[in-house]
C-alpha positions, 0 to 999 in steps of 0.5 A: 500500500502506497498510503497510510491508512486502512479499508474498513467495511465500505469506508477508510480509516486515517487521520483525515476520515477520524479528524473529521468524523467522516467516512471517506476522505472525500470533502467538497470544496466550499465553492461560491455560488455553488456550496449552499445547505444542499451540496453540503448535506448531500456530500455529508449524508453519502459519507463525505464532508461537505462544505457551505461556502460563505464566500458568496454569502451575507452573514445572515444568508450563513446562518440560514444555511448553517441552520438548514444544513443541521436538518437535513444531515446529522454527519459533519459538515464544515465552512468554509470562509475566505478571509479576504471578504468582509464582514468575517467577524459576523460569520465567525460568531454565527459558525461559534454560536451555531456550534460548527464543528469544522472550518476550512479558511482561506485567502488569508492569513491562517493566524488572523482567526485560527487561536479564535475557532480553535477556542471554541473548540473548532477543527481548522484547516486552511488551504494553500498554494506552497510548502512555505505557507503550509509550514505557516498553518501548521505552525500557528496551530492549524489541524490540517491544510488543503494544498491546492494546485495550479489547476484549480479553479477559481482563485489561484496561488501566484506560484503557479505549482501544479498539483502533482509538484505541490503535494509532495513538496507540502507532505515533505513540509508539514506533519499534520493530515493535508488534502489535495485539491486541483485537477481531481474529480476521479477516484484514480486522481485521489489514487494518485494524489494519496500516492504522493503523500495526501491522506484526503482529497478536495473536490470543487469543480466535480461537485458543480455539476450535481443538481444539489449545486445552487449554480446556474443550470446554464453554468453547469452545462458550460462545465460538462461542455468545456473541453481542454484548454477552455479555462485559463487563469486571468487577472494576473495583476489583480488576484489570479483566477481560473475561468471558462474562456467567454467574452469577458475572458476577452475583454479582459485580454485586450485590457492586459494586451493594452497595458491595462492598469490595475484600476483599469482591470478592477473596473472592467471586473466590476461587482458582481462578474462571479454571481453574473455567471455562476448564479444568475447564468450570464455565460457572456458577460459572467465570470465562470470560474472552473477547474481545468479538470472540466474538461472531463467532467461530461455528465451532471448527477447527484452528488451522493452518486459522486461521491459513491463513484468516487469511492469505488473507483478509488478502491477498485484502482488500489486492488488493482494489480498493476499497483505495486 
């Protein structure tokens, strides 16, 4: 066995499933536009964590979710929160007062509230583009990290580190459990991924295309009909991104060709491009952020199947005796 851990009956025991509390070591990523009660739940009730994403949320928006999700699973589920946003010190007392049991942070600074959650008898995790910022989390008290590749979408590291580079390097940096994510909506990848030292994996652009998603159907099938080298990580000078190529795509690529200022780009950007897209179905003018692992992804269906699919194709992958 190249990874650490063991099967069990229908699941998989290892540091990430017993931090978790989980069944497979399989988390949804905390998506905006996308990763509301439903997504979470239904990842959480076929055995994975999921993950409401409040990047895109109000703070009242939040608890209502957090709220719903409560009813309709008794798994854990988690939240995630970008820490570039505003108003995060309201989501973080709707997370503490609603007892959450999981975090995932991100864009940010891991010290700003890691001590905060962790008080409240919290389990954080913070996702990462490098081995250095790894090291950061788990220095400042962090249960475990996700290490997201080049690959993935939305927004990016500024190193460019593909994940197939990242993983081993972030395994070779840290002791504490780490989770791969970008480029993987396979039970092979997750094979691949658990290889190279990861003990879980992070799906985003998988779970987009579930019917429990709360994007756009429009976007959805943009996702199962992209094909390779249709993403493309723009806005460089601003904060890099991963999207589907549209005309937005190539408005902003004249502006950059032209020498386009910062504030010139931050105006063409506007407010609201990513919910234009991704929630309200505008594939022209909207911002469409997806992984290039899109390209595979032919087929929307609901997201317990995924994860179930997922699953077995990652144990049929490890009995195989082609693995050494």
């Amino acid at each position: 066995m190249l990874f650490e851990g063991k099967f069990g009956g229908d699941g998989f025991e290892n540091r990430v499933t017993q931090l978790y509390g989980i069944k497979y070591p399989i988390i949804q990523a905390g998506m905006i536009w996308a990763s509301g009660w439903r997504l979470a739940s239904a990842v959480s009730n076929a055995g994975g964590l999921g993950i409401i994403g409040a990047g895109s949320m109000y703070p009242d928006v939040l608890l209502e979710h957090i709220q719903k999700c409560k009813q309709a699973t008794d798994k854990p589920f988690a939240v995630n929160v970008p820490l570039l946003y505003p108003d995060i010190d309201k989501h973080m007392k709707h997370i503490i007062d609603e007892k959450v049991l999981i975090v995932f942070t991100s864009a940010g600074n891991p010290k700003t509230w890691t001590a905060t959650l962790k008080e409240a008898g919290i389990i954080v995790t913070h996702v990462v583009s490098s081995a250095k910022f790894a090291k950061k989390c788990e220095d400042v008290g962090c249960d475990a990290v996700v290490a997201e590749g080049f690959e993935a979408g939305g927004h990016n590291g500024r190193e460019e580190t593909t994940t197939l580079c990242l993983i081993p390097a972030v395994r070779d940096a840290i002791k504490i459990p780490l989770i791969a994510a970008g480029g993987i909506a396979t039970g092979r990848a997750m094979y691949a991924m658990m290889a190279l030292g990861a003990e879980g994996v992070q799906m985003g652009s998988r779970f987009v295309c579930s019917p429990e998603a709360s994007s756009h159907m429009a976007f959805k099938e943009a996702v199962v009909n992209a094909n390779e080298g249709d993403t493309v990580v723009t806005l460089k000078h601003l904060t890099p991104v991963r999207i589907i190529k549209n005309h937005f795509y190539q408005q902003v690529q004249e502006a950059e060709n032209a020498g386009a200022s910062k504030e010139q780009l931050e105006q063409i950007l506007g407010r609201a491009r990513a919910k234009k897209g991704m929630f309200e179905g505008d594939m022209a003018e909207g911002e469409l952020e997806i992984g290039q692992v899109s390209s595979i992804i032919k087929e929307i269906k609901p997201a317990g199947d995924i994860v179930r699919e997922v699953w077995e194709e990652f144990r049929s992958t490890a009995a195989s005796p082609f693995i050494f």
